[in-house]
N, C-alpha and C positions, 0 to 999 in steps of 0.2 A: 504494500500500500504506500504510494506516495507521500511524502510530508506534507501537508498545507503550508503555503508560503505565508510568511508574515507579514501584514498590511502595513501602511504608516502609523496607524492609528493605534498600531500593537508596540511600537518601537518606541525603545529608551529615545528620549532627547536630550541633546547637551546641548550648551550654553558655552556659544567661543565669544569673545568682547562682544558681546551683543546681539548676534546671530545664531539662530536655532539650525541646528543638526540633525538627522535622525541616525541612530546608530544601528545601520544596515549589516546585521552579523553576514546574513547570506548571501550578501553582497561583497561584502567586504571592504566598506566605503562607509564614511559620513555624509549622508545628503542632506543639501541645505532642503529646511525645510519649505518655505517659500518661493525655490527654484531648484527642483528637484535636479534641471543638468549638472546642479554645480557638486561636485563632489570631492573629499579626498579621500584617495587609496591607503587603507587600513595599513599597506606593508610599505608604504612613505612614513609613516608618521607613529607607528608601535615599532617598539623594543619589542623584536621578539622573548627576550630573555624577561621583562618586568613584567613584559603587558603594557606597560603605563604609556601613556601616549604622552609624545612633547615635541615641539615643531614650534616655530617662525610662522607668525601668519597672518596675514597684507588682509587689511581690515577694508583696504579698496575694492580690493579681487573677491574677496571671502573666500581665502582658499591657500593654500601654502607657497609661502614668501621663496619663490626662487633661484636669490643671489646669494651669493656666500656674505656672511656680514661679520667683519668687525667691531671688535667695543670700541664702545666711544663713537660708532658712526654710525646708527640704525636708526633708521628713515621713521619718526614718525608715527606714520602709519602700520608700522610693522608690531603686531604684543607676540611675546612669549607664552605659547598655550601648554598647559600640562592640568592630563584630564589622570582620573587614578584607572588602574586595569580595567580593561574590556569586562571579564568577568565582574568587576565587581558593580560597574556600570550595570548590567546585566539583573544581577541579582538585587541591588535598589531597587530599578525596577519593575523588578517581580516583587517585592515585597510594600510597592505601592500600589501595585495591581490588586494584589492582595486584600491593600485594607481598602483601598474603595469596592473592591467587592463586600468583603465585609461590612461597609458602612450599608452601602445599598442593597444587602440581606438584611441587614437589621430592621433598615427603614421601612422595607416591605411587611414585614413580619410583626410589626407594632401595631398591635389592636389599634383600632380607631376608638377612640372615647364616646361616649356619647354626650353631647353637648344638654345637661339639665338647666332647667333656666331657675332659678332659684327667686319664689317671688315670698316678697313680706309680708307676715301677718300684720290683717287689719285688727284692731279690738271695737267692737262697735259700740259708739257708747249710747247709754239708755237714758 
């Protein structure tokens, strides 16, 4: 049986200076999320050995900065991105999948009250 592919809507998102990513495992790419052509290649920008992602990256382009850069001479427009392991990206996001599931089991599952209108004794007097 084949896997079902994972949609956007199922995918972790990162946060590079400002611009939303989606972290395409099966892809192997971060796509921006608001133009999905734009992407970077997971094996540019992870250590294979940490996992940990960290790149140079041109906040013009939205995408990785690349010229060789010198200290003391970096343009600007260029931040330093370092995101923590793929994996742990991963499993954040699974465990806020998680509780918004959870929250919206609960929510479902919450008697509805019934709404009593509560009215004041009169005393009549004689």
């Amino acid at each position: 049986m084949e896997k079902e592919k994972m949609q956007p809507a199922q995918m972790p998102v990162v946060d590079m200076c400002g611009s939303r990513f989606y972290l395409d495992v099966e892809g192997q790419v971060f796509r921006q999320v608001d133009n999905a052509a734009n992407t970077i290649a997971m094996k540019e920008v992870v250590n294979p050995d940490t996992q940990i992602t960290s790149f140079a990256y041109d906040t013009r382009t939205k995408n990785v900065y690349g010229e060789i850069l010198h200290v003391g001479n970096v343009p600007e427009y260029v931040q330093f991105v370092i995101l923590p392991p793929v994996g742990e990206l991963l499993a954040q996001h699974d465990r806020q999948q998680d509780s918004m599931n959870n929250r919206q089991t609960n929510i479902i599952r919450q008697p509805v009250k019934s709404q009593k209108r509560k009215f004041g004794h009169r005393r009549s007097i004689h």
